[in-house]
C-alpha positions as CSV (number, residue, x, y, z in Angstrom):
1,X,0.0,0.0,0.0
2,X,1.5,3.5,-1.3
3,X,3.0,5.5,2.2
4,X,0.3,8.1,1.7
5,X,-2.6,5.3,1.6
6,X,-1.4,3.8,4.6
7,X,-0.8,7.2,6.8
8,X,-4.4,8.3,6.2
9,X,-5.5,4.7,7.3
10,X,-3.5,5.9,11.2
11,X,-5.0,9.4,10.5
12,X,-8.2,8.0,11.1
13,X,-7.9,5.0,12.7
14,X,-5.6,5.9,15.5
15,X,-5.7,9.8,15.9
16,X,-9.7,9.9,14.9
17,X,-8.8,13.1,12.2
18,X,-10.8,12.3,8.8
19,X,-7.7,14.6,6.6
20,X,-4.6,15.6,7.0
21,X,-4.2,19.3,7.4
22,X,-1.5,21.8,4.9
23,X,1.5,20.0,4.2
24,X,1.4,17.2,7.0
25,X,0.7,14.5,4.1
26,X,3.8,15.5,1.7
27,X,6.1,15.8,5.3
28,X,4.7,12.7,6.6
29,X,5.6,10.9,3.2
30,X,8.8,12.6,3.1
31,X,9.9,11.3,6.5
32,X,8.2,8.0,5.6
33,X,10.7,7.3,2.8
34,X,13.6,8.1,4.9
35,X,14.1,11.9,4.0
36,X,15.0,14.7,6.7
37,X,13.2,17.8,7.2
38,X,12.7,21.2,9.2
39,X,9.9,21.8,10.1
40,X,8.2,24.8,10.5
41,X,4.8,24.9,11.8
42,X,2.2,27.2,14.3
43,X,1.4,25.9,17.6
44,X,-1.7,23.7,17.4
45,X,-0.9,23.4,13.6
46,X,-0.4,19.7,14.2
47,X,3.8,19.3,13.8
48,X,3.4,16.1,16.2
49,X,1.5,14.1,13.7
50,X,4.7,14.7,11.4
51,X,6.4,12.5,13.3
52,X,4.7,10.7,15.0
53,X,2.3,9.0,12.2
54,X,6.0,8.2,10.1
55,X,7.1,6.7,13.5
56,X,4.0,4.2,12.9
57,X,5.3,3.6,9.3
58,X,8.7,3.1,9.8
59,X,10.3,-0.4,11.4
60,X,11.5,-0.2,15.0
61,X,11.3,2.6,17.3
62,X,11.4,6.6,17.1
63,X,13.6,8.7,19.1
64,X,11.8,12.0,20.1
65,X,14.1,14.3,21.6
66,X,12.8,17.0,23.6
67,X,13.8,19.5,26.6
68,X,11.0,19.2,28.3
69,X,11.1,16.7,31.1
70,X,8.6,18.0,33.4
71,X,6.0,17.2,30.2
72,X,7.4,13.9,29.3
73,X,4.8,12.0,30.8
74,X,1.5,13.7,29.7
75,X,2.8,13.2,26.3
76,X,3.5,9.9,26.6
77,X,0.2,9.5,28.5
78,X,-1.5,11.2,25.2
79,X,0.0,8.1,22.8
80,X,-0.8,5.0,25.3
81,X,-5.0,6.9,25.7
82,X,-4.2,6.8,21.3
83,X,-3.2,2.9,21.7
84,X,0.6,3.6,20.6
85,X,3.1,1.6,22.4
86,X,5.1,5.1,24.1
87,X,7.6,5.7,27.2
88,X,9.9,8.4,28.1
89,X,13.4,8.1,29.1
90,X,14.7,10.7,31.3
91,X,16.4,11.8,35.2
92,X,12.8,10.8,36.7
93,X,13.1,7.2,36.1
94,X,15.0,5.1,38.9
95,X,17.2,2.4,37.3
96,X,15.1,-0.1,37.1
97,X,12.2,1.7,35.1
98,X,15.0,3.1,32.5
99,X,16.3,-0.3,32.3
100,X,12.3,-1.5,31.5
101,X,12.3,1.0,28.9
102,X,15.3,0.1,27.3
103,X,14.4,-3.5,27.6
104,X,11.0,-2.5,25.5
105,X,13.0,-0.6,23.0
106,X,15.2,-3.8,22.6
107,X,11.8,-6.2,21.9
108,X,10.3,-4.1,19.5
109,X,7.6,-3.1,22.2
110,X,8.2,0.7,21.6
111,X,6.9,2.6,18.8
112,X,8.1,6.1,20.3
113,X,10.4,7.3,23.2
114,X,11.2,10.8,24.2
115,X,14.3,11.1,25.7
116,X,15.8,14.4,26.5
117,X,18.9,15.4,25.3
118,X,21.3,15.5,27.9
119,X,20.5,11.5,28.4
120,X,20.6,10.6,25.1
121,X,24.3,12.1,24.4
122,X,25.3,9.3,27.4
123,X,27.6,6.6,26.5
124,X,25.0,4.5,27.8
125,X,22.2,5.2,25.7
126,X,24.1,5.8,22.3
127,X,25.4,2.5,23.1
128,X,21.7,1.3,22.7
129,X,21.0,3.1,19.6
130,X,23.9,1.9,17.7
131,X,22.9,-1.9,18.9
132,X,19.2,-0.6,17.4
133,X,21.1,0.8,14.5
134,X,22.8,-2.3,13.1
135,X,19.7,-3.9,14.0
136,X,17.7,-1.6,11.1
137,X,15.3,-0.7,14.5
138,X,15.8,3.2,14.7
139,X,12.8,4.3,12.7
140,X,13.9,8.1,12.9
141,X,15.2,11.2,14.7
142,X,12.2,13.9,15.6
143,X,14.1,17.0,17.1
144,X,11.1,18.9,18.8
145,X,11.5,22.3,20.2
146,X,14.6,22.9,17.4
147,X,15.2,26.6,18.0
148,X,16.5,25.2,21.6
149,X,19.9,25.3,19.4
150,X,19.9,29.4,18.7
151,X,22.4,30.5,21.3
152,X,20.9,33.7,21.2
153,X,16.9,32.2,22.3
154,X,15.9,32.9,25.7
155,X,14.8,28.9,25.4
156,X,18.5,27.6,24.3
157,X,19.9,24.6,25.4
158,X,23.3,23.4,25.4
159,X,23.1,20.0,24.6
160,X,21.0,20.8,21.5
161,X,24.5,21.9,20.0
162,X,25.8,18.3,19.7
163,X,22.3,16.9,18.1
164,X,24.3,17.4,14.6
165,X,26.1,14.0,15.5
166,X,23.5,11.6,15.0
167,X,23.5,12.6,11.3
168,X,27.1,11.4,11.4
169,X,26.4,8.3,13.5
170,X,23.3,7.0,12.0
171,X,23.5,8.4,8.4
172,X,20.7,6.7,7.3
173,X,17.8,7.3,10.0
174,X,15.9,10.4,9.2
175,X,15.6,13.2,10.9
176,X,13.0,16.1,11.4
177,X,13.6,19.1,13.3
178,X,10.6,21.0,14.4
179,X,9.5,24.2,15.7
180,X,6.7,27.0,15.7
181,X,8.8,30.2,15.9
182,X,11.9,31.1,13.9
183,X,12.7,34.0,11.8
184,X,14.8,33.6,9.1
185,X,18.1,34.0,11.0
186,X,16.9,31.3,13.6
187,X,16.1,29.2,10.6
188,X,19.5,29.4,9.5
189,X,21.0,28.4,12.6
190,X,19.1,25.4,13.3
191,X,20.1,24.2,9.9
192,X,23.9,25.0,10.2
193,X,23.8,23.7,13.8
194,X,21.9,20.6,13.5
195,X,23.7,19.4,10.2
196,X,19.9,20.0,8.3
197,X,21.7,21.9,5.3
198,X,20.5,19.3,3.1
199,X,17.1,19.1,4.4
200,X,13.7,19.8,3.0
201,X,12.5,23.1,4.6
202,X,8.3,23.0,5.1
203,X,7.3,26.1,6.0
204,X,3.7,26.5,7.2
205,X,1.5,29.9,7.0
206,X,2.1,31.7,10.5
207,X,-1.3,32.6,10.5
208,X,-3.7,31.6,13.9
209,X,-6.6,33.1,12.6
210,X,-8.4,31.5,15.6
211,X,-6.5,34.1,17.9
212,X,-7.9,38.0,18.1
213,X,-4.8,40.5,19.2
214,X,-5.5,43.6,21.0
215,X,-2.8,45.9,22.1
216,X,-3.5,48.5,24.8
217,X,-1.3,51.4,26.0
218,X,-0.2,50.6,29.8
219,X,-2.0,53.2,32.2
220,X,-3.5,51.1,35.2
221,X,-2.6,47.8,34.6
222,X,-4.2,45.2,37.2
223,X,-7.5,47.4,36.5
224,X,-7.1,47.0,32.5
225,X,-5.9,43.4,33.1
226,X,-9.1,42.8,35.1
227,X,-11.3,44.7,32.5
228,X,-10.1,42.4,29.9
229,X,-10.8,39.5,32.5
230,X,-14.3,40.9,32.9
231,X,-16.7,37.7,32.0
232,X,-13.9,35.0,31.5
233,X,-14.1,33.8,35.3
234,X,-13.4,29.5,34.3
235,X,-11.1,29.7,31.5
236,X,-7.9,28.6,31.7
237,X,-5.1,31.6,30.9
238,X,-1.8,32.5,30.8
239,X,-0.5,36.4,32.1
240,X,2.9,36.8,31.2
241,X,5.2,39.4,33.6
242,X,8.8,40.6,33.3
243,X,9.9,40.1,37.0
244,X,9.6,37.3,39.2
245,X,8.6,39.9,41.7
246,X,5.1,40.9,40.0
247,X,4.6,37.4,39.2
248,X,3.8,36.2,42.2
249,X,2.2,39.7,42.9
250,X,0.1,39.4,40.6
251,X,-1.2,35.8,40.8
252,X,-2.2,36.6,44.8
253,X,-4.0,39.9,43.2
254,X,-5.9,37.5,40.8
255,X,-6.5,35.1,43.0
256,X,-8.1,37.8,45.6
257,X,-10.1,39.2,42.2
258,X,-12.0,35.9,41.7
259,X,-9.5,34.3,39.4
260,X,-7.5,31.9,40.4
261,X,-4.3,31.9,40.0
262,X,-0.6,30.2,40.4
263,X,2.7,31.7,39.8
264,X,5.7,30.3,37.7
265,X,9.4,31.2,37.3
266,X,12.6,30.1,37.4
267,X,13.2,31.2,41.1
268,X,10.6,28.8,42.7
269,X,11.6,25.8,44.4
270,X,11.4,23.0,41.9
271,X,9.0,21.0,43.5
272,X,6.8,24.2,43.7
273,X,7.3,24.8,40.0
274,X,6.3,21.1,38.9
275,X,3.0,21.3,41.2
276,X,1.7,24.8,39.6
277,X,2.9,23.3,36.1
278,X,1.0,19.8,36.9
279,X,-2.1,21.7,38.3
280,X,-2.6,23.9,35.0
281,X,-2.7,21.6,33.0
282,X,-4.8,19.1,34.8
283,X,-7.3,21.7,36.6
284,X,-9.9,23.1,34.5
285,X,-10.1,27.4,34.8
286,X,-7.0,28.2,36.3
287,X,-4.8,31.1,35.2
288,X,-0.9,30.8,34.9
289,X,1.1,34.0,36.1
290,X,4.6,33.7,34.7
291,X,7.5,34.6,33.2
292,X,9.1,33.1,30.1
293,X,10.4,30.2,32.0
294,X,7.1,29.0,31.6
295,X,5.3,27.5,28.3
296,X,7.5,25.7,26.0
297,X,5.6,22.6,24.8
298,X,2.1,23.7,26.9
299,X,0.4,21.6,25.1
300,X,-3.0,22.3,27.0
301,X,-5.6,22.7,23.8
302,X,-7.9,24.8,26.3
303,X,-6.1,28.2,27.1
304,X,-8.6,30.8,26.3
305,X,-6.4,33.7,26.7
306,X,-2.6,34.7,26.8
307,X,-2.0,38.1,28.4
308,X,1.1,40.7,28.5
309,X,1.4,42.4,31.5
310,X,4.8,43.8,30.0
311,X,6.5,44.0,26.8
312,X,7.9,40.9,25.3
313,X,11.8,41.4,24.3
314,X,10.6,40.4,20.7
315,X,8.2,39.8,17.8
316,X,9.5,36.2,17.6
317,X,8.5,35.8,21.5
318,X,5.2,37.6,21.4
319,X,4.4,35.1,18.3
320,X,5.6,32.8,20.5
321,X,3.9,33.2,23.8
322,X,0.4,34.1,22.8
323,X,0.7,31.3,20.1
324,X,-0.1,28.7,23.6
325,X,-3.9,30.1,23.2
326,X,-6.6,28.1,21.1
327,X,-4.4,25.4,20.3
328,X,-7.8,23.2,20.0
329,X,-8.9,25.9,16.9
330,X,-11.4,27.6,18.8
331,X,-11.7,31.3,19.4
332,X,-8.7,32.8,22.0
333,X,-7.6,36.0,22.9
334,X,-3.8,37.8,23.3
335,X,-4.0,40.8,25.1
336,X,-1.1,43.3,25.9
337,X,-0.6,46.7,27.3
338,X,2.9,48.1,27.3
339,X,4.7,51.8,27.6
340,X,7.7,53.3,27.3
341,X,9.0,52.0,30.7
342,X,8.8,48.5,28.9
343,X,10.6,49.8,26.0
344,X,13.3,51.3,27.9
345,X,13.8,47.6,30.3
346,X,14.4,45.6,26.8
347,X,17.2,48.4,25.7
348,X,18.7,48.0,29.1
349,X,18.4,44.1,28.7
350,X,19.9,44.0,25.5
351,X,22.8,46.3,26.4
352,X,23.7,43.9,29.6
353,X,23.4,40.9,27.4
354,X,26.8,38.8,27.0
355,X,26.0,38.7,23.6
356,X,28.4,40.7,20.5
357,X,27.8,43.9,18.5
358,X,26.5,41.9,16.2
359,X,23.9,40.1,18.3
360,X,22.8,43.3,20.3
361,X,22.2,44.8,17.0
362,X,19.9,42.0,15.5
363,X,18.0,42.1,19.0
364,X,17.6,45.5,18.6
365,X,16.2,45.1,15.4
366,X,13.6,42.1,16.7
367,X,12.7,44.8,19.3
368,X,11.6,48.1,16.7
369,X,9.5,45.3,14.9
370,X,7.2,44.2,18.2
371,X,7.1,48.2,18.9
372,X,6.2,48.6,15.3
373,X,3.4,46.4,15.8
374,X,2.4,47.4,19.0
375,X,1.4,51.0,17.4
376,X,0.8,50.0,13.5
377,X,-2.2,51.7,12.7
378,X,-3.1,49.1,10.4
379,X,-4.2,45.4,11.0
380,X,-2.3,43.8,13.7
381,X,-2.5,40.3,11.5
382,X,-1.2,41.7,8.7
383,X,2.0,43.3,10.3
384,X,2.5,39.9,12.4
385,X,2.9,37.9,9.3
386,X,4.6,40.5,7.2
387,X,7.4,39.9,9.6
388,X,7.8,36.2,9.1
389,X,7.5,36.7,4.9
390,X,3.6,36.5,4.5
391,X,1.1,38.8,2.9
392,X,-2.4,39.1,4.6
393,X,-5.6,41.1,3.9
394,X,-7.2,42.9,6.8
395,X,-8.6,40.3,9.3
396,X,-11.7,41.7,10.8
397,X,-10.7,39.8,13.9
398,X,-8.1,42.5,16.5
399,X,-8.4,45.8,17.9
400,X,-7.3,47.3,14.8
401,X,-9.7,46.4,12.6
402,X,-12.6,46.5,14.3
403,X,-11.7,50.2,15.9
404,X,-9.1,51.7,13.6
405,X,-7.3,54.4,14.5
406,X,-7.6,58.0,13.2
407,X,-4.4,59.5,11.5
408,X,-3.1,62.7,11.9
409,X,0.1,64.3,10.2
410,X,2.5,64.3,12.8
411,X,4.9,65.9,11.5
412,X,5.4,68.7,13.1
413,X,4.6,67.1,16.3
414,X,7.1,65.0,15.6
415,X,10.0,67.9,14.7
416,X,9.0,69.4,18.4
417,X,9.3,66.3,20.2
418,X,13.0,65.5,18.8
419,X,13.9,69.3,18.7
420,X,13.2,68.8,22.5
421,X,15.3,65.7,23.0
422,X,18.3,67.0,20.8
423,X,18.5,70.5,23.3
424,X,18.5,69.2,26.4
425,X,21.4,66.6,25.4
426,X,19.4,63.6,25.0
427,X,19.4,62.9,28.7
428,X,15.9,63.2,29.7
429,X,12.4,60.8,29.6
430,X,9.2,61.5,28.2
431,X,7.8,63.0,31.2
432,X,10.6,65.7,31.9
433,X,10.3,66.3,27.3
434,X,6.5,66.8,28.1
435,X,6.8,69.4,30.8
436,X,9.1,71.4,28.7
437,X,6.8,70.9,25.3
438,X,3.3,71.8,27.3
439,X,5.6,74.8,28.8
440,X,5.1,73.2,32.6
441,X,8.1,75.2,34.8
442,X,8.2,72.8,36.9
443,X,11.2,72.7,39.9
444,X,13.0,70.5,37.6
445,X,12.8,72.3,34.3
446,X,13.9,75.4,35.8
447,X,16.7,73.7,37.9
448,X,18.0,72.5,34.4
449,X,17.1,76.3,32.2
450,X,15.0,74.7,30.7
451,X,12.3,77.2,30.4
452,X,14.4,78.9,28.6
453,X,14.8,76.6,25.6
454,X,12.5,77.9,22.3
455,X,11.1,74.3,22.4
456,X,9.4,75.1,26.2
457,X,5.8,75.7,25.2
458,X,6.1,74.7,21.5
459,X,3.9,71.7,22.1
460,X,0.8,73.2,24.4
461,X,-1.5,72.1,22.2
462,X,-1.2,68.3,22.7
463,X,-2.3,67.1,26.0
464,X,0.3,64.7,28.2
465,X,-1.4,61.8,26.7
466,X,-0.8,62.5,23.4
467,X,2.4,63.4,23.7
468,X,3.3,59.9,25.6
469,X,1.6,58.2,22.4
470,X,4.4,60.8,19.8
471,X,7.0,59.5,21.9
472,X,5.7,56.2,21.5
473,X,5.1,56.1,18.2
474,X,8.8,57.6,17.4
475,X,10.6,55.1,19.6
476,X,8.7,52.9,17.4
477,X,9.3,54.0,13.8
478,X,12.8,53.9,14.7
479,X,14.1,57.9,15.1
480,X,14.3,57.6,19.0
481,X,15.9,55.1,21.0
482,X,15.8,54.6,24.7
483,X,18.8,54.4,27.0
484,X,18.3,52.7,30.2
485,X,21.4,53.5,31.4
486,X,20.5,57.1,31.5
487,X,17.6,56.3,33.3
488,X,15.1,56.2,30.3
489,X,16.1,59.1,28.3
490,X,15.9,59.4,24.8
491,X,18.1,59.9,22.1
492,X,18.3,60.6,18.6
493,X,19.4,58.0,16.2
494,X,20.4,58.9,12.9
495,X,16.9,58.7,11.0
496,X,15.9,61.4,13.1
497,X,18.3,64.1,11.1
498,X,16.0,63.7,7.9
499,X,12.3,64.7,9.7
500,X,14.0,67.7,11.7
501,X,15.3,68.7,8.3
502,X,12.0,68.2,6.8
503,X,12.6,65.9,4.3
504,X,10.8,63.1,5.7
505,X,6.6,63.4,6.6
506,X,5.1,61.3,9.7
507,X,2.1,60.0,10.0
508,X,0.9,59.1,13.5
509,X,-2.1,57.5,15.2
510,X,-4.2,59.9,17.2
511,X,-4.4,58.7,20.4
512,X,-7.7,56.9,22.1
513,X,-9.3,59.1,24.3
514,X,-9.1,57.4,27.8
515,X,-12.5,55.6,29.1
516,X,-13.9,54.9,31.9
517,X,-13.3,52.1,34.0
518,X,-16.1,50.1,31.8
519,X,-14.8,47.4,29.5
520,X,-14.2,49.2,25.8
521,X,-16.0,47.3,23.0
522,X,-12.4,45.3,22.5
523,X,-11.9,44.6,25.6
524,X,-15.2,43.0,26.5
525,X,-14.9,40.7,23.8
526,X,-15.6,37.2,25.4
527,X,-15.4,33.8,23.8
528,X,-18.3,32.1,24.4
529,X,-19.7,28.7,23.4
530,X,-22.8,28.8,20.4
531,X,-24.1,25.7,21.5
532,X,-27.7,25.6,21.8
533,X,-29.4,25.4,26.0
534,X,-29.6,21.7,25.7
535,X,-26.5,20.9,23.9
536,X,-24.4,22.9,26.4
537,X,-26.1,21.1,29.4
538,X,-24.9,17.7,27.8
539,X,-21.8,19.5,27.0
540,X,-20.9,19.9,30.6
541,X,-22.1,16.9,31.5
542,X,-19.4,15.2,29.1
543,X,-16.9,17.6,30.7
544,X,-17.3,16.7,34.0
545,X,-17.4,13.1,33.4
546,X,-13.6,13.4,31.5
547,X,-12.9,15.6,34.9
548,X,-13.9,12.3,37.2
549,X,-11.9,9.9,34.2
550,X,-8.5,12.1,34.2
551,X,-8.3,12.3,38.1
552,X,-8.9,8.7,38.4
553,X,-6.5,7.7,35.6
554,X,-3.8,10.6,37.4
555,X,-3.7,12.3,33.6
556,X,-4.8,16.0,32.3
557,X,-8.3,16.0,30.8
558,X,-7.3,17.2,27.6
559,X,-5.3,13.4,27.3
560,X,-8.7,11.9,27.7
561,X,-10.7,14.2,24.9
562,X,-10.2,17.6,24.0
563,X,-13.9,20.4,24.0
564,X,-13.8,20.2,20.5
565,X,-15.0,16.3,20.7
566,X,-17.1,16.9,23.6
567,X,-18.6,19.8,21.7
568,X,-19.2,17.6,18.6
569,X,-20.6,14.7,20.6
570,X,-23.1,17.7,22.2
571,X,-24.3,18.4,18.7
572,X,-24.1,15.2,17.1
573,X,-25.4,12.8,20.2
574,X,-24.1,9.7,18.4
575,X,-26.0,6.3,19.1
576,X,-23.9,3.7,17.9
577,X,-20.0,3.4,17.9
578,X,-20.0,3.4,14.2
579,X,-21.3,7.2,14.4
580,X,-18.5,7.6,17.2
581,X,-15.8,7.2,14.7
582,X,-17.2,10.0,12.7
583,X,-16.8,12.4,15.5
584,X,-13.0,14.5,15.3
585,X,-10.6,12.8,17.6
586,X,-12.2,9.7,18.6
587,X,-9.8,6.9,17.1
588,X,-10.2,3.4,17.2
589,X,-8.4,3.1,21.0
590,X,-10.8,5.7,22.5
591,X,-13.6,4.4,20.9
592,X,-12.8,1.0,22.4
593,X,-12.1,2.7,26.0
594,X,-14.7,5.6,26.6
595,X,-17.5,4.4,23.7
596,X,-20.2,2.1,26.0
597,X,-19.7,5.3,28.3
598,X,-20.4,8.3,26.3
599,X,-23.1,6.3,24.1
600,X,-24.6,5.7,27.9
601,X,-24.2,9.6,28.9
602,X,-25.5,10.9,25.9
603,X,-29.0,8.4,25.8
604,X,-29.5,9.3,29.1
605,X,-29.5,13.2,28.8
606,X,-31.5,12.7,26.1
């Protein structure tokens, strides 16, 4: 049977999907006839099936390698509910369970093992792999989580660097490196670094259209953050912070507000970190305060919303981050509010980095392009994906487009506002370059002369707000840049020389005029379930019946079945387990373990 034939027969049969989805056929078939590939694919895109379906087609056993220990298990758990022969192989196994595992891997009794990397570099284990080898029982190589090999990535990992020798080992086992974020540069690197030169690059739209972006600017943010909460009490969330600090402030906060919440970052006590980790994803309706130590390989299906408390340090990570929302396809939400404070902390960050000129510079770069987005005044979508290579029409479906923005010629706001920062030597903030445009004498603007400046008063006609969002919007466009290490001021850079000459016209984004503590039409936005009265009563039904299943088998609901099949099995109310394999994601295993049950559930509400 051609390879294609038979991987739509596992499609269905085993993962309960009737098609594949983009390119997952042609990868799949590439893999299954022994080719390598990158792979570049959104979260909740499907990259797992790439591998994991060729791992079914191929002889002997697949070698996933991934960073994530702490996950290890859930994902394994997900294959065995699938009927897959899985096991992990990692520092939380005493000696005698790795030395099952191996012993299953020897049999034939393994269709997939994840191993992380550190342990499969051992003597020990490469010793297995190269008895496997000669054996023709190493189906292939999956790399998940490949941009773990940028040096530059906030998620790198060392070990990742030495991943290029199994090409050189085991020349003939395929391998496919995966990931969901990478710009070109990073896309480079994972080639030259994991010996993929020669590889076929897949490379998938970028595009979550299920996910609707709004972008506020910071003023009062635990009240914004809880008008943007307004409605969502039960959903399961994510609110990302900078500082470990207002992490676990601002979990307590939520938690006091009605939501609750658990913090993550790298400073907690391990055990700590593992329990909040294992609670989110196996609690329904619990939100997740962290920092970026937090979310690589999340593969809950349910998080409604990712929020930004404060500024990402790129476009890459924003895609990133709020990318962990409606993995499952349905409608999510990323929120963020920054300022200029956030702006000035990433400078300061990239300046202290370790990293070279070089380095600093591309960071820098990565940073204009999320400010860039942050205050496009034209569809947040479209300037997502322009970034990553795609062109886009308007969505209909972020802040952008369903309020946009007035525009103004800002010209000569503009000329003002760096007229200001040039005469008072490009040592000052925003707020001490307002005082001096709005003509404020304040005790520190004549303790400096500068009421004497021709620029004091110049700018009376803009309000302090507005002249926050000019600042803004110049930091942004590239013509200011903001020094941390003078305390936040702002300085010229050299595109700044052509608009103070005149040669150069900016357009800018009028401001939105502040509102009352009342959510704004964007904000309120709340994703709801369209199910009709009686189908949402057996719909919750169904969902507290996985609950009761996942805590008795010690496993996150989503393992058991993810909303979108208990929503299906809502609408559909199947009678017979014929019409149960018609329903998205119920294989032939689930079918066999859950089907006398849910037939039972859904007879009786009816």
């Amino acid at each position: 049977m051609p390879t294609t034939n038979r991987a739509l027969d596992i499609l269905r049969d085993v993962f309960g999907y009737p098609a594949f989805r983009g390119a997952q056929a042609e990868i799949i078939e590439h893999i299954g006839k022994g080719g390598d590939a990158l792979v570049l694919m959104p979260t909740g895109g499907g990259k797992s099936l790439c591998y994991q379906i060729p791992a079914l087609l191929r002889p002997g056993c697949a070698v996933v390698v991934s960073p994530l220990i702490a996950l290890m298990q859930d994902q394994v758990d997900a294959m065995i509910q699938l009927g897959v022969k899985a096991a992990c192989l990692n520092s939380t196994l005493d000696w005698r369970e790795a030395q099952a595992v191996e012993q299953a891997i020897f049999s034939g009794n393994l269709d997939l093992v994840y191993i992380a990397p550190e342990r499969l570099l051992l003597d020990r284990t490469l010793a297995m792999l190269d008895s496997l080898y000669e054996a023709g029982k190493l189906a292939l190589f999956a790399i998940d989580e490949a941009h773990c090999v940028s040096q530059w990535g906030h998620d790198f990992r060392p070990e990742y660097l030495q991943l290029s020798a199994l090409h050189e080992r085991y020349p003939n086992v395929p391998r496919i490196a995966l990931t969901a974020t990478a710009d070109q540069a990073t896309r480079n690197e994972i080639q030259t670094r994991l010996g993929l030169n020669g590889a076929r690059v897949f490379l998938s739209s970028f595009d979550r259209p299920n996910i609707r972006y709004t972008v506020v600017e910071k003023d009062t943010p635990k009240k914004q953050l809880l008008t943007f909460l307004a409605g969502r009490q039960g959903q399961a969330g994510i609110v990302y912070c900078l500082s470990r600090k207002k992490v676990e402030e601002t979990a307590e906060w939520l938690s006091s507000q009605g939501y609750p919440a658990l913090p993550y970052h790298a400073g907690l006590p391990a055990p700590e970190r593992a329990a909040n980790q294992r609670r989110f994803l196996r609690e329904e309706g619990l939100i997740m305060c962290a920092t970026i130590a937090f979310g690589m390989g999340i593969d809950k299906p349910d998080v409604r919303f990712v929020a930004h408390l404060d500024l990402p340090k790129s476009i890459e990570a924003y895609y990133q981050e709020t990318g962990r929302a409606g993995r499952d396809g349905e409608p999510a939400e990323a929120w963020m509010t920054y300022g200029m404070q956030d702006v000035a902390l990433q400078h300061a960050r990239i300046a202290e980095s370790g990293a070279g000129e070089g380095q600093k510079i591309l960071e820098a770069q990565r940073l204009t392009a999320l400010l860039a987005y942050c205050e496009a005044p034209r569809c947040r979508r479209q300037v997502l994906l322009n970034y990553f290579g795609e062109e886009r029409e308007p969505c209909g479906n972020c802040d952008v487009c369903q309020d946009p923005p007035e525009l103004w010629d800002g010209t000569l706001a503009a000329q003002k506002a760096l007229s200001a920062i040039f005469r008072t030597g490009m040592r000052f903030g925003v707020a001490h370059l307002t005082d001096i445009l709005r003509g404020k004498a304040t005790d520190k603007v004549k303790q400096w002369h500068h009421d004497q400046l021709p620029t004091f008063g110049v700018g009376a006609d803009l309000d302090d707000h507005a002249w926050k969002s000019v600042f803004r919007q110049l930091a942004a466009a590239g013509l200011v840049h903001v020094d941390m290490a003078e305390h936040g001021a702002l300085q010229l850079t050299d595109a700044a020389r052509q608009v103070l000459k005149g040669g150069q016209r900016v357009e800018l984004r009028r401001p939105l005029k502040r509102k009352s503590s009342s959510p704004s039409r964007s904000s309120s936005t709340v994703v709801r379930s369209e199910l009709a009265p009686a189908d949402e009563a057996l719909f919750q039904l169904l969902r507290s019946w996985r609950g009761d299943t996942a805590r008795e088998q010690g496993v996150p609901a989503y393992v058991i079945l993810h909303d979108k099949t208990l929503r299906e099995l809502a609408e559909v109310r199947p009678t017979s387990h014929g019409m149960l394999a018609g329903i998205t994601g119920m294989g032939s295993a689930k079918i066999e373990h859950y089907g006398e049950e849910l037939l039972n559930l859904i007879r009786n509400e009816g």
